[in-house]
C-alpha atoms as a printed R data frame, in Angstrom:
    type eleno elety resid chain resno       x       y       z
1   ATOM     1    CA   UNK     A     1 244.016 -18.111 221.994
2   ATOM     2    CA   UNK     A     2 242.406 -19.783 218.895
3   ATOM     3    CA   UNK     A     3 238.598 -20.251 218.957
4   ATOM     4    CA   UNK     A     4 237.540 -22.974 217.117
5   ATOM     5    CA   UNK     A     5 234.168 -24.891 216.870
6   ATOM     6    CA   UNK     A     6 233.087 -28.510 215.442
7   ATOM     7    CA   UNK     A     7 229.677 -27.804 213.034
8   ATOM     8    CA   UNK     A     8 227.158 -30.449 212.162
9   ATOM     9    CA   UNK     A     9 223.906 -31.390 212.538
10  ATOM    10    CA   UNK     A    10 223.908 -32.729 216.050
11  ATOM    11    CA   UNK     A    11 226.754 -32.470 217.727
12  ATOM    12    CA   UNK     A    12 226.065 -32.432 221.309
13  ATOM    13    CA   UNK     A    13 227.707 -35.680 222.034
14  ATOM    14    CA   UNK     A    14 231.025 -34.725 219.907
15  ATOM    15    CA   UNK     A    15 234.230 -35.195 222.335
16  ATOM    16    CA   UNK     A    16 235.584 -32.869 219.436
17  ATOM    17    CA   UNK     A    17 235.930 -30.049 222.144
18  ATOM    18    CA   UNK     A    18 238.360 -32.367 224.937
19  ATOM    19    CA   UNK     A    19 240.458 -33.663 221.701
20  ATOM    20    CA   UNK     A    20 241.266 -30.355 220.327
21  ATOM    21    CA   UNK     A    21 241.600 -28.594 223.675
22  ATOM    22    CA   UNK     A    22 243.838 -31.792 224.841
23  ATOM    23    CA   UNK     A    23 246.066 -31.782 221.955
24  ATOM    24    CA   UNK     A    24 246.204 -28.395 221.457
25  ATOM    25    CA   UNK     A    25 247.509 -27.863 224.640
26  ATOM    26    CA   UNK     A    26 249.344 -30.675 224.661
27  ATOM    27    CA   UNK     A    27 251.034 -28.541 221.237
28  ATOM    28    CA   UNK     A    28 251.586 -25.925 223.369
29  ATOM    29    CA   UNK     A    29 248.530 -23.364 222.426
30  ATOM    30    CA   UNK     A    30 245.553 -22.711 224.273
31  ATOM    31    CA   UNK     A    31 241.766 -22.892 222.530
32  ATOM    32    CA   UNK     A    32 238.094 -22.304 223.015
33  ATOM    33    CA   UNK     A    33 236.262 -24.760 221.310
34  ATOM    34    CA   UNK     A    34 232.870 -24.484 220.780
35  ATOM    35    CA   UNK     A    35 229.948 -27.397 219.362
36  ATOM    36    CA   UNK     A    36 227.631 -25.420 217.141
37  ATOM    37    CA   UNK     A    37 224.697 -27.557 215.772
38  ATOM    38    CA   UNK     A    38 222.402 -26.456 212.464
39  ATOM    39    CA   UNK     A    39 219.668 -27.597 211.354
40  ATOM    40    CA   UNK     A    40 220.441 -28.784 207.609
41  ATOM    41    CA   UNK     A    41 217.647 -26.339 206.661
42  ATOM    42    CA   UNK     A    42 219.364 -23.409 208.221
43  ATOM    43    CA   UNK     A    43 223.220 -24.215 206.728
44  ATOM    44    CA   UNK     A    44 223.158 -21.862 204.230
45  ATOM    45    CA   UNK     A    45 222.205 -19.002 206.019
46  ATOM    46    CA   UNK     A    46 224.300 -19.452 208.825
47  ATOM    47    CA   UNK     A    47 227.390 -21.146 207.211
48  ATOM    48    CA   UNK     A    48 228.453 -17.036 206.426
49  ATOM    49    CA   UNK     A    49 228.722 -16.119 210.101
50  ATOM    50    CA   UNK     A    50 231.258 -19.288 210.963
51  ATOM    51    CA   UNK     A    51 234.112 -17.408 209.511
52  ATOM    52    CA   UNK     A    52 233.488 -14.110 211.821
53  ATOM    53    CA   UNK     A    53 232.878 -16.379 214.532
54  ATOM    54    CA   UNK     A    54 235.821 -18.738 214.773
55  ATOM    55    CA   UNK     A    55 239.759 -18.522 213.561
56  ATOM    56    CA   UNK     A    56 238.874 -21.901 212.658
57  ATOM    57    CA   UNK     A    57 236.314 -24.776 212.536
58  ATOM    58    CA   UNK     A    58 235.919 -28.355 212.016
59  ATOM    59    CA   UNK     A    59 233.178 -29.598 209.728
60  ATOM    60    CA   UNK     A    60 230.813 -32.778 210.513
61  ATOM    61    CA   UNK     A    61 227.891 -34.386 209.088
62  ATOM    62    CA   UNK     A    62 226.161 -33.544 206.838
63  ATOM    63    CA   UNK     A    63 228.050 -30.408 206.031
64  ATOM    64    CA   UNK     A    64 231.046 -31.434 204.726
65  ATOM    65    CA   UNK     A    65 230.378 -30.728 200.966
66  ATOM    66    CA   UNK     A    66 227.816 -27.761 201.748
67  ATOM    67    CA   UNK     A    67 230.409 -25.652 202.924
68  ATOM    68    CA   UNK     A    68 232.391 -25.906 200.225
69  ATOM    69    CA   UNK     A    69 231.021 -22.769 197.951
70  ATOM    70    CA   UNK     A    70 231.767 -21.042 201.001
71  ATOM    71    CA   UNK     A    71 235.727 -21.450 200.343
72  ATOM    72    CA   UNK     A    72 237.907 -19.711 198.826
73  ATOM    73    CA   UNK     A    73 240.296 -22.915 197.516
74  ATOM    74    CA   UNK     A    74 240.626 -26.105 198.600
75  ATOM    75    CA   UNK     A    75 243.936 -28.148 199.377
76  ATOM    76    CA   UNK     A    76 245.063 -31.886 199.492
77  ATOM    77    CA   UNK     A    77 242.556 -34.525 199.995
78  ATOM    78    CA   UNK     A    78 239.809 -31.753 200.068
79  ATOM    79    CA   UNK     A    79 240.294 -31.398 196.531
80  ATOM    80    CA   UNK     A    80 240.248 -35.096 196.042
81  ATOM    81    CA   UNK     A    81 237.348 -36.405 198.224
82  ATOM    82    CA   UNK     A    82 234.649 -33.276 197.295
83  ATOM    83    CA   UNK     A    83 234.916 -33.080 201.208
84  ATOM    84    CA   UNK     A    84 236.228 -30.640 203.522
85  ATOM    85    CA   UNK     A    85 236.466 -31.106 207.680
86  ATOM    86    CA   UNK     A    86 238.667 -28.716 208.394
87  ATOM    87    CA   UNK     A    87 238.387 -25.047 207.542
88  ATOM    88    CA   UNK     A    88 241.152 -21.936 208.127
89  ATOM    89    CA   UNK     A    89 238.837 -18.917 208.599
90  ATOM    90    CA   UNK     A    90 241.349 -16.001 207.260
91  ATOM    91    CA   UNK     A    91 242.142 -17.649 204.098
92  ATOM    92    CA   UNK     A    92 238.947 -19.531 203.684
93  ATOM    93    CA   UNK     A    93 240.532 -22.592 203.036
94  ATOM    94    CA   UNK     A    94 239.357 -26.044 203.407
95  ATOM    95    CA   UNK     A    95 241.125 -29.277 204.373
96  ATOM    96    CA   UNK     A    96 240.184 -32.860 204.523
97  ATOM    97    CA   UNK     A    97 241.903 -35.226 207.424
98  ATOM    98    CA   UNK     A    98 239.362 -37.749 207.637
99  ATOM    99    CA   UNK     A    99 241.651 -40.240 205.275
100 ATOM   100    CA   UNK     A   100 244.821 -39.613 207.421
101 ATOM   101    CA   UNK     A   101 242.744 -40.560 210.556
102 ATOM   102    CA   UNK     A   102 241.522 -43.288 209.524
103 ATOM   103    CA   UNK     A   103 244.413 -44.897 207.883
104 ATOM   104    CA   UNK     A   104 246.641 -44.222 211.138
105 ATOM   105    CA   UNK     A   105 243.955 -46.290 213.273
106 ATOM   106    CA   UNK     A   106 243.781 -48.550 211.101
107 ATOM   107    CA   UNK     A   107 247.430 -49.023 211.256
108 ATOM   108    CA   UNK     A   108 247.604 -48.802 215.250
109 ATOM   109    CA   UNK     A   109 244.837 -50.702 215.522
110 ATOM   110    CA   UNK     A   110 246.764 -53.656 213.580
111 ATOM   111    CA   UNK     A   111 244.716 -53.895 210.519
112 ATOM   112    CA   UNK     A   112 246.390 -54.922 207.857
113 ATOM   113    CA   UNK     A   113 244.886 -53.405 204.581
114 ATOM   114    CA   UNK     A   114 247.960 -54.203 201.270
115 ATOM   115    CA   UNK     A   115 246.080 -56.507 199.591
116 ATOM   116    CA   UNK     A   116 243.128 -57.189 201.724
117 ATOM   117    CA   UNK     A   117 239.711 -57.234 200.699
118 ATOM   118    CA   UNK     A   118 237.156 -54.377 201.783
119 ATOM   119    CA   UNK     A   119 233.853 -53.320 201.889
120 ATOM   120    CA   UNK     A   120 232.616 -49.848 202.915
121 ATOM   121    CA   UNK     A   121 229.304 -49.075 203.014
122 ATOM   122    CA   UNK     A   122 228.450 -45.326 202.722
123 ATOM   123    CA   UNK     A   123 229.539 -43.110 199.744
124 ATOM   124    CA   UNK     A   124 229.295 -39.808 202.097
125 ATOM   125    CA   UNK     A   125 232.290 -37.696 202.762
126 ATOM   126    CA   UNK     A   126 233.346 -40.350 205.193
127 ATOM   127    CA   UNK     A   127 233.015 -42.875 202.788
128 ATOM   128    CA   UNK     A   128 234.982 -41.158 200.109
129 ATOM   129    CA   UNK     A   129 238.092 -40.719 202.649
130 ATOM   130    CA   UNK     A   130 237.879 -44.554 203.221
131 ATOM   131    CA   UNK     A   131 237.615 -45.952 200.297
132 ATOM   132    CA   UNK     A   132 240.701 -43.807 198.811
133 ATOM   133    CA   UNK     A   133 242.666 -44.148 201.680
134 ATOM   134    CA   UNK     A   134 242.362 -48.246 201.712
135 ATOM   135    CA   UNK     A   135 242.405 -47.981 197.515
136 ATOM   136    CA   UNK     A   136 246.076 -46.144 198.301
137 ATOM   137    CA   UNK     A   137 247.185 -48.577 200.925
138 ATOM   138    CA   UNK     A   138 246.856 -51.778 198.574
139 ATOM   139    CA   UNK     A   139 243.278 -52.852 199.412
140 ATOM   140    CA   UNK     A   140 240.814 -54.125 196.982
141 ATOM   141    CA   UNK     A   141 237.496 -51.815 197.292
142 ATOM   142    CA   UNK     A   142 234.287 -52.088 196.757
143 ATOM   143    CA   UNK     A   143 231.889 -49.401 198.167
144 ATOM   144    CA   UNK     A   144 228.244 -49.666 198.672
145 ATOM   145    CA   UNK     A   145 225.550 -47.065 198.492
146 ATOM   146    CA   UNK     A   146 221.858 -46.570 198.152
147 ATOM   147    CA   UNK     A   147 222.215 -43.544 195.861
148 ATOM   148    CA   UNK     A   148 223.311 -44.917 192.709
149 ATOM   149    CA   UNK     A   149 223.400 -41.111 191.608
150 ATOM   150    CA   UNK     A   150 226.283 -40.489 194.431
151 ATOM   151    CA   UNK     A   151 227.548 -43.758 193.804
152 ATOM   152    CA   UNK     A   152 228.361 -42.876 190.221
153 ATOM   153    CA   UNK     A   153 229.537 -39.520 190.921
154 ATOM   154    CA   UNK     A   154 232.095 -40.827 193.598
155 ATOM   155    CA   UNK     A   155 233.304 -43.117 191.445
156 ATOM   156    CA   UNK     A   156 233.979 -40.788 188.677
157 ATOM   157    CA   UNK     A   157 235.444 -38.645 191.152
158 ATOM   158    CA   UNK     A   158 238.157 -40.834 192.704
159 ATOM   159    CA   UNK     A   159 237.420 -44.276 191.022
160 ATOM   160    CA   UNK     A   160 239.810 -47.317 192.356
161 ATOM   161    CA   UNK     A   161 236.595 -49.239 193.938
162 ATOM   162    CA   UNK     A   162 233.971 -51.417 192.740
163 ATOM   163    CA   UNK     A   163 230.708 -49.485 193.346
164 ATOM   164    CA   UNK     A   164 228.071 -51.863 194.292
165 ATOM   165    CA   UNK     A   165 223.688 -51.070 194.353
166 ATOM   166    CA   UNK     A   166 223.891 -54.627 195.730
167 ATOM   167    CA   UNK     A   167 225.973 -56.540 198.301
168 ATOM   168    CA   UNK     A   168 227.021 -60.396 197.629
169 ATOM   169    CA   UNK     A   169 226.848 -62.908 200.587
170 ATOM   170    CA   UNK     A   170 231.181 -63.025 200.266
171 ATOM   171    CA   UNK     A   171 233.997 -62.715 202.614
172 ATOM   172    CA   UNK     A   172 235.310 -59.271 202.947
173 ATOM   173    CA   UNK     A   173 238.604 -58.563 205.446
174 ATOM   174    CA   UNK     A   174 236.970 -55.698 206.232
175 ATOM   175    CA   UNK     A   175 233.765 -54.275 206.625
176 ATOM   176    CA   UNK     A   176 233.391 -50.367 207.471
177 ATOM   177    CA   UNK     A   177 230.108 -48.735 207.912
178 ATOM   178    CA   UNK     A   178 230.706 -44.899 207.014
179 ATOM   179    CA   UNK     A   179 226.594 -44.428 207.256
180 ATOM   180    CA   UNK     A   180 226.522 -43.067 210.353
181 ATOM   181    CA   UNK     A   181 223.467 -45.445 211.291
182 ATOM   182    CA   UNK     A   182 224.185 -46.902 214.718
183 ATOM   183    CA   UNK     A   183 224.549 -43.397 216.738
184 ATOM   184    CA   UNK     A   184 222.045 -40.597 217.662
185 ATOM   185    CA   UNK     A   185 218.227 -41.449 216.731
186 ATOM   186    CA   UNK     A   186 219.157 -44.903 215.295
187 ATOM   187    CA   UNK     A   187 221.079 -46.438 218.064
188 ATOM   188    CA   UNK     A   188 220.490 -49.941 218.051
189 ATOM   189    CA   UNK     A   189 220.013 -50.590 214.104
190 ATOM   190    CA   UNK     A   190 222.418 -51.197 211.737
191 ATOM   191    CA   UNK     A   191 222.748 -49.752 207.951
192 ATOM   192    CA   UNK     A   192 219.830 -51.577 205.528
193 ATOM   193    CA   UNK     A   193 221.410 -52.709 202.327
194 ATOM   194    CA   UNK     A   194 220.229 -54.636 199.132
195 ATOM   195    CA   UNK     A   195 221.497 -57.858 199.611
196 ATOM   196    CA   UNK     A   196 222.547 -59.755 195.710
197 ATOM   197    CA   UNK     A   197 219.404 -61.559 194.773
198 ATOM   198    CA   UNK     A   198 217.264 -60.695 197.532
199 ATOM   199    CA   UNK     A   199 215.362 -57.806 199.357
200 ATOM   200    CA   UNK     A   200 216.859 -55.056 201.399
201 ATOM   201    CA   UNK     A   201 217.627 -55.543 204.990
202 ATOM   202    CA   UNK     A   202 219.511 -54.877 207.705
203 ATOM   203    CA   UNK     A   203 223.275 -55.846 208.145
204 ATOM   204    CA   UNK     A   204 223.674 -58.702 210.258
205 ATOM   205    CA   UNK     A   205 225.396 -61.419 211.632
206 ATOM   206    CA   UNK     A   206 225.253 -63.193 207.449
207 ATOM   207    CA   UNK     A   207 227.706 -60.872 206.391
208 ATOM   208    CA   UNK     A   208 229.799 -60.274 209.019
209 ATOM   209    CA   UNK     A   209 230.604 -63.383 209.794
210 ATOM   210    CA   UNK     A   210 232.283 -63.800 206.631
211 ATOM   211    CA   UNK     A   211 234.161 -61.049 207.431
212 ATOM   212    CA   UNK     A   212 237.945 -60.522 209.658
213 ATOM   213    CA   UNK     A   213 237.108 -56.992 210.815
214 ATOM   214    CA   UNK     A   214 234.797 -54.477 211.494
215 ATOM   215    CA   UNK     A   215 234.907 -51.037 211.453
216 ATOM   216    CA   UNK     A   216 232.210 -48.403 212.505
217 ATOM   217    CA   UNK     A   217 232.883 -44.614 211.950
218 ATOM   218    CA   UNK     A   218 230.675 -44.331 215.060
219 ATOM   219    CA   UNK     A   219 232.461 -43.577 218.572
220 ATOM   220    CA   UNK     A   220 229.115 -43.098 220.572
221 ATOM   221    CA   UNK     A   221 227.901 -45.456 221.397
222 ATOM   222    CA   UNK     A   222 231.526 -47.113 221.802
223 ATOM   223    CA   UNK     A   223 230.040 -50.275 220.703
224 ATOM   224    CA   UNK     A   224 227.125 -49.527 217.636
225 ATOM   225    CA   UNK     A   225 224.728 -52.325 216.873
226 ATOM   226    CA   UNK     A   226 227.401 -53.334 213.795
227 ATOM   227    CA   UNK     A   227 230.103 -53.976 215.943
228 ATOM   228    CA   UNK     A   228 228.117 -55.872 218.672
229 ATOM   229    CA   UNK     A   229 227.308 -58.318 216.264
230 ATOM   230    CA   UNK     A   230 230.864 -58.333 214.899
231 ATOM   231    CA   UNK     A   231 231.955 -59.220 218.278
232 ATOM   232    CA   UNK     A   232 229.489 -61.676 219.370
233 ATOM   233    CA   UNK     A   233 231.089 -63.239 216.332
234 ATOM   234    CA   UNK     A   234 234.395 -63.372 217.689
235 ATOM   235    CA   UNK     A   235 235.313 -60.780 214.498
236 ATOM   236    CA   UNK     A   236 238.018 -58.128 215.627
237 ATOM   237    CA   UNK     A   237 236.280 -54.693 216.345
238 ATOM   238    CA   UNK     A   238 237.312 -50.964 215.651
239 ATOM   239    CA   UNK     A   239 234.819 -47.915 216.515
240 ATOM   240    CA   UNK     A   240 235.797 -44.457 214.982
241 ATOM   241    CA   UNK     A   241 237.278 -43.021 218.151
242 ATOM   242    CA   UNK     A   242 241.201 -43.015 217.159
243 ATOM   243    CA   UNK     A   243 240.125 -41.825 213.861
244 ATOM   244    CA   UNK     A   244 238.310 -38.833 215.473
245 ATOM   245    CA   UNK     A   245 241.722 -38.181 217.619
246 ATOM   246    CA   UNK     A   246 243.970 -38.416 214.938
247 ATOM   247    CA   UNK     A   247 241.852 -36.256 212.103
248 ATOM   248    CA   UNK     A   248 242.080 -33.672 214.759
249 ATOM   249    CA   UNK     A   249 245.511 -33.698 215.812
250 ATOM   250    CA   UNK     A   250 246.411 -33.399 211.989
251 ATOM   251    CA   UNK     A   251 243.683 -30.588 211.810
252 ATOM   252    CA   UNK     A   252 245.215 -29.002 214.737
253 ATOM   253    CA   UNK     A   253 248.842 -29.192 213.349
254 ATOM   254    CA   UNK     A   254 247.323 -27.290 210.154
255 ATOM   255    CA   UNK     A   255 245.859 -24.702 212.410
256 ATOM   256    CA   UNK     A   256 248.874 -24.207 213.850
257 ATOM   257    CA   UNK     A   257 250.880 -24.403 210.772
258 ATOM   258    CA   UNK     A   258 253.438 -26.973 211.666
259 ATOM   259    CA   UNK     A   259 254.530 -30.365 210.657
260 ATOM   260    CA   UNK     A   260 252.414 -34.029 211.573
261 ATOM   261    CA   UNK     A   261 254.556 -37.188 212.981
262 ATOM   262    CA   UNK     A   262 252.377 -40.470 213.068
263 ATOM   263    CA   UNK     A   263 254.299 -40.966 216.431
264 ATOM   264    CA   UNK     A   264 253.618 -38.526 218.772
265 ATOM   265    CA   UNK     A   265 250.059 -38.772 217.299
266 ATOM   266    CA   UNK     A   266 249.577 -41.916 218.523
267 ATOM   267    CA   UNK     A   267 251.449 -41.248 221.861
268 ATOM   268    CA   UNK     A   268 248.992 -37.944 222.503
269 ATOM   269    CA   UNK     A   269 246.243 -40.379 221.636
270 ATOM   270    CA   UNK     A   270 247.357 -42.991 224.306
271 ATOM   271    CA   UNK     A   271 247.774 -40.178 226.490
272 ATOM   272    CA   UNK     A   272 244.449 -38.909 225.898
273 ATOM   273    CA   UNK     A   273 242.537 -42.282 226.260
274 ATOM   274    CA   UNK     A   274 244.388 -43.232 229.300
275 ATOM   275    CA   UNK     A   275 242.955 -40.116 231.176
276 ATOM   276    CA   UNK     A   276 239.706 -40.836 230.080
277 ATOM   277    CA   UNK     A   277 239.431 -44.329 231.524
């Protein structure tokens, strides 16, 4: 029996608990799986007792660079994004399979990304894992965010994008928001970006109608603000549920120390969303 947990700042709408428990036994283990929320104000203090708790944890917003002082090494696209969302409690090891989730929905999804244009608007942990992940599959990236500190210091990090302070009116492929704005207190709005030559406001139906898709990190609601206006605009639509299946199915295959296949991933995930029709 593993006991595992998903940690964040809210998380007591996360459908973190049915994935893992689905796939897992799906895998052929069995799990507790617990949603532990913190107040950002209280990580530090508490992030010591996680290990002792659990065999194993998942790591959520806004946590997903705090805990890293907490590890003893990091591996893979950890070490690359400066983010970690998946943690091995004996070895105190931390993982990153954001990037792999989202580039398998994108694929299943049918979005083309080699040699597409993209825009992804959040340089958070999230945003790192997209931006890299649509830099390696052939895209052409450019990344906005508020904090022109971060902004710099992601692109040093992993570089491949153009980092924007400001957004032009042009037509991307493919807008994702990787804010997070659209679920919890701000359902309803949509991020607020600097716009090229103009004031800041809200992303609307200007820029994404210039665009071919769009993609929202953001599962609940199942249709954000972003991607309500996408599809009133006849744009194709993607919300960050199959990414949340898929990052934990190749978190799970970690925890259980066995190979991934892209296949039975997305045939677990079909399974999965069928029941929950």
């Amino acid at each position: 029996m593993l006991h595992l947990a998903v940690v964040g700042k809210d998380v007591s709408q996360s459908d973190s608990p049915s994935m893992h428990t689905f796939i897992l036994q799906k895998l052929g283990a069995k799990c507790s799986y617990e949603r532990v929320s913190v107040p950002p104000a209280q990580f530090m203090e508490r992030a010591e007792e996680l290990f002792s708790r659990f065999d194993a944890f998942n790591v959520t917003i806004p946590f997903k660079g705090e805990i890293i002082p907490f590890l003893k090494k990091t591996e893979g696209d950890a070490r690359v994004f400066g983010a970690v969302n998946t943690v091995v409690s004996a070895t105190r090891t931390g993982y990153n399979t954001d990037g792999e989730g989202f580039a398998l929905m994108l694929r299943n999804a049918g979005v083309e990304v080699a040699g597409r244009t993209a825009l992804v608007l959040g340089a958070g942990g999230a945003g790192r894992s997209c931006c890299k992940k649509l830099a390696d599959g052939g895209a052409v990236v450019s990344v906005y965010e508020r904090d022109e500190e971060r902004l710099q210091e992601v692109y040093r990090e992993i570089g491949g994008f153009s980092p924007l302070t400001e957004v032009p009116f042009a037509p991307y492929d493919i807008v994702v928001n990787c804010t997070g704005i659209g679920m919890h207190d701000t359902v309803g709005k949509t991020p607020v970006v600097a716009f090229e030559g103009g004031a800041s406001e809200p992303v609307g139906e200007q820029l994404l109608s210039l665009c071919q898709t769009a993609v929202d990190l953001i599962y609940v609601p199942a249709q954000s603000e972003f991607l309500r206006i996408a599809a009133s605009l006849n744009k194709r639509t993607v919300n960050g549920a199959a990414m949340l299946f898929y990052q934990a199915y190749y978190a799970d295959c970690i925890y259980l120390r066995r190979g991934t296949d892209a296949a039975e991933a997305k045939a677990l995930w079909d399974e999965y969303r069928g029941g929950k029709v």
